[in-house]
C-alpha positions, -999 to +999 in steps of 0.1 A: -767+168-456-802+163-444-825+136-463-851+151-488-881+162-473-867+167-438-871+204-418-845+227-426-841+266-417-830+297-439-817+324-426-817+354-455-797+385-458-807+410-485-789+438-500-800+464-528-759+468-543-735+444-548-716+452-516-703+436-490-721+408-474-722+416-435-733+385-419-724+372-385-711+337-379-736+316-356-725+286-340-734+253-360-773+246-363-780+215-380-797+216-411-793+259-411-789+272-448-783+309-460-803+326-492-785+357-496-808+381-522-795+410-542-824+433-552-814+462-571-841+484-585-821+487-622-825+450-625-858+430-636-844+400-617-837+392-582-800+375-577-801+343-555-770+325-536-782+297-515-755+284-489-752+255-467-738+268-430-708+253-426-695+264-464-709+300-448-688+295-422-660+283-440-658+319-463-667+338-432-631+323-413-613+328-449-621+363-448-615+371-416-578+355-416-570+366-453-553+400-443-578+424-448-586+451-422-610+430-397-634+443-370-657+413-357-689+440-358-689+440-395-680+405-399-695+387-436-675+383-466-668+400-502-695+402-530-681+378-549-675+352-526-712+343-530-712+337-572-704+305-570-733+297-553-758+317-571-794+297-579-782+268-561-815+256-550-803+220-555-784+224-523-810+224-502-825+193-489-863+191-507 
């Protein structure tokens, strides 16, 4: 984890229904994090989930080995992979 107040880069993915997070796996950038943002028009708040890359990584590999029907052109992960990381702005390194 980087020290506070050093650069880090966000990479964000947005989606208006909880669906199906398509995101392709890069290779490892240091110091890369992922806000993924739900914004669905029948809700007065915006849904955060703020991951690190290499826990990214580490759902995007679970999913595609878990058994499900895989093609690497829609590669991402399930809705609800991301809960547990929902408003976890204390992951990132400021």
């Amino acid at each position: 984890m980087a020290k506070s107040g050093s650069c880090f880069s966000i990479d964000v993915k947005g989606q208006s229904t909880p669906n199906f997070w398509r995101i392709r796996e890069k290779a490892s950038i240091e110091n890369l994090y992922y806000v993924l943002c739900l914004v669905t028009p029948e809700r007065l708040k915006t849904r955060f989930f703020v991951l690190p890359q290499p826990q990214l990584n580490e759902l995007l590999q679970a999913y595609r080995v878990s058994g499900v029907k895989y093609k690497p052109e829609w590669s991402g992960m399930n809705w609800g992979t991301a809960i547990p990381f929902e408003d976890r702005w204390d992951l990132l390194p400021i």
